[in-house]
N, C-alpha and C positions, 0 to 999 in steps of 0.2 A: 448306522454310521458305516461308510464303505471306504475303505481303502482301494484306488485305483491306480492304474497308472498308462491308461491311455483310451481318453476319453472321446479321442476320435475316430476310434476303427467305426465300422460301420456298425457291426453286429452290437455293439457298446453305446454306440451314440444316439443310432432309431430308438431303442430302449429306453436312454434316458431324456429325449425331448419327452416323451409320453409320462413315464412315472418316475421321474428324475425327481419332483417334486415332492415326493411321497417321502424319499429320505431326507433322513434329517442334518448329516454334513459327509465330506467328502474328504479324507486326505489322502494325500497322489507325494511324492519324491521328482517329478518331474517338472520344473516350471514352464516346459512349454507348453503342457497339456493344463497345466496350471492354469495358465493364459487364455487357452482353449476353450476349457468348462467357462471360465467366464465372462471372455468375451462372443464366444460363437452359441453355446449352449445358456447363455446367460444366469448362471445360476448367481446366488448373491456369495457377494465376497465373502459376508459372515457367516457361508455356511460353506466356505473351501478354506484350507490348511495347506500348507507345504511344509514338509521337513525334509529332512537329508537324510536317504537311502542308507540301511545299515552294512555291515560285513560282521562276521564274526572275528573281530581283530586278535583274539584268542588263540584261536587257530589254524590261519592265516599270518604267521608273524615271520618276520625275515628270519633266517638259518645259515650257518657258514655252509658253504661248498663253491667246489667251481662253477662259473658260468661258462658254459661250454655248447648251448644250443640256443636255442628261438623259438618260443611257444604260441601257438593261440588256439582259444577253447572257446566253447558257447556252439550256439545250433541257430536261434532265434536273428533268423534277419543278415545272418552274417553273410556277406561277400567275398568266399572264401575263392573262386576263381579270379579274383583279385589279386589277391597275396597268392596267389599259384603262380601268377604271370610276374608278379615284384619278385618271388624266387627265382625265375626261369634262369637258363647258362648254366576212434579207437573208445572207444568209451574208455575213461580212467575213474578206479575208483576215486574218493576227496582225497586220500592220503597218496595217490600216484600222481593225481594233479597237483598235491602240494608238491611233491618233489622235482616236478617239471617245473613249477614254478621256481622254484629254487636254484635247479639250474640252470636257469634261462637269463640271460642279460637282459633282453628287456622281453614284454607279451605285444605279441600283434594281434588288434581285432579289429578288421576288415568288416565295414557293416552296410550293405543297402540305404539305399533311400528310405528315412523314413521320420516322422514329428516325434515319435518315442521315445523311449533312453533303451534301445536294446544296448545289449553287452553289457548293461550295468555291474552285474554280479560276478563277470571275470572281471571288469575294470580293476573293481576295487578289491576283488580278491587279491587281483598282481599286485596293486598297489600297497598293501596290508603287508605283502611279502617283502617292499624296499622294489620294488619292480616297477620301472618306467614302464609306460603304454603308449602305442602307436595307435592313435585310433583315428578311424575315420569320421571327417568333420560334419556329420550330419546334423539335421534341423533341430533332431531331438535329442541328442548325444550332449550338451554342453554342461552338465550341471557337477562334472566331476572333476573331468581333466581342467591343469593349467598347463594351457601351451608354454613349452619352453620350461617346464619347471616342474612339473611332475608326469609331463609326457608330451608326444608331439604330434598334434592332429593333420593330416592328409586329405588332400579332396579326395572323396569317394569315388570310385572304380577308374582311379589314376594309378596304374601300376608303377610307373615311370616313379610319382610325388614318393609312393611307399618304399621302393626301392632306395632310393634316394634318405630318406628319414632311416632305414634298418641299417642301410650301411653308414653313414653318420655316426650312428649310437654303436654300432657293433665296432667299429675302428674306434671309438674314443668310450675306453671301459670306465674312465676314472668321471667323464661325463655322465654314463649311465649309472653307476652308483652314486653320484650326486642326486639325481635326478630320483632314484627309488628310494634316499634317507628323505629326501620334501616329499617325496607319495606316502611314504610310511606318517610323517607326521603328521599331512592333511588327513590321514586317515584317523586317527589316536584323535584330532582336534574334533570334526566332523562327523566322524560318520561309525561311530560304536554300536555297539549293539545296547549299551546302557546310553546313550543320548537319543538313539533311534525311539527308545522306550518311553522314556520321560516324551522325549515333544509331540510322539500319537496319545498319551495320557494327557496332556496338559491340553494340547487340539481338543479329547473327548471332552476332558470338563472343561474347559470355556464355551462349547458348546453349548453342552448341559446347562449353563448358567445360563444362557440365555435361553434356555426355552418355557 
């Protein structure tokens, strides 16, 4: 049983046209790749799962302090001369990333083209924090943000869209803390690290059952 989460890179996909068949089921956190394996890769429904990506909401939880800066973190995919250019005019340990997060009004992640979910694991980091996200609206990106309501998606390497979205949110604070108590609770609703657990368990044994 493999846990994926992006079934069409190439290195990924040649592999599994050939002995894709060999395993026995698949869960992925991503519906577009979701979609992928099944409709392009044809694998059988009943042997693909989706569940909702975890965070550790634990330690990742909103904290008093001021918001006094503008974050964004991650490596994977991101279009970081993007948000250079929406500015224009560091490795961090977890505990200095949380305090970034903490102080930041809202997190920017700035992402390439791509069918994925990169930036997952800052998304809902910020979002675990009470921190809106700016993220960018790519193909693969959709399964966490809601626009307008726990953060606000941009077209991709629109510096112009980004700019436009950081100052919004940064000129209206009492909107961005609206905006990070709905991320904090879509997060607590969805995406735990005890729900995460239970629906990869329940995915294995219904599999199981059926073999």
């Amino acid at each position: 049983i493999a846990l994926m989460y992006w079934f069409s890179k190439p290195n990924v996909r040649i592999p599994l046209r050939a002995f894709g068949s060999s395993t026995h089921a698949f869960v992925t956190w991503s519906s577009v790749q979701y979609s992928y394996a099944k409709e392009v890769l044809r694998v059988s429904p009943d042997r693909l799962f989706l569940v909702k990506h975890f965070v550790d909401q634990l330690f990742w939880k909103p904290r008093d302090c001021d918001t006094d800066t503008i974050c964004s973190a991650g490596k994977e995919m991101r279009d970081y001369p993007t948000l250079l250019a929406g500015l224009k005019g560091v490795q961090l340990s977890l505990n200095e990333l949380r305090d970034l997060y903490a102080r930041s009004r809202f997190v920017v992640v700035p992402i390439l083209p791509s069918d994925t979910d990169n930036g997952v694991n800052v998304i809902l980091q910020a979002m675990a924090m009470s921190r809106p996200v700016i993220c960018s609206r790519t193909r693969g990106q959709v399964d966490v943000i809601e626009d307008g309501v726990t953060g606000i998606y941009v077209p991709p390497g629109d510096p112009v869209a980004l700019r436009e979205a950081m100052m919004s949110l940064w000129k209206d604070p009492d909107r961005a803390q609206r905006m990070g108590r709905a991320a904090r609770t879509h997060i607590e609703k969805h995406h735990t690290i005890d729900k995460f657990c239970h629906d990869v368990f329940d995915a294995i044994t219904k599999s199981l059952c059926r073999a």
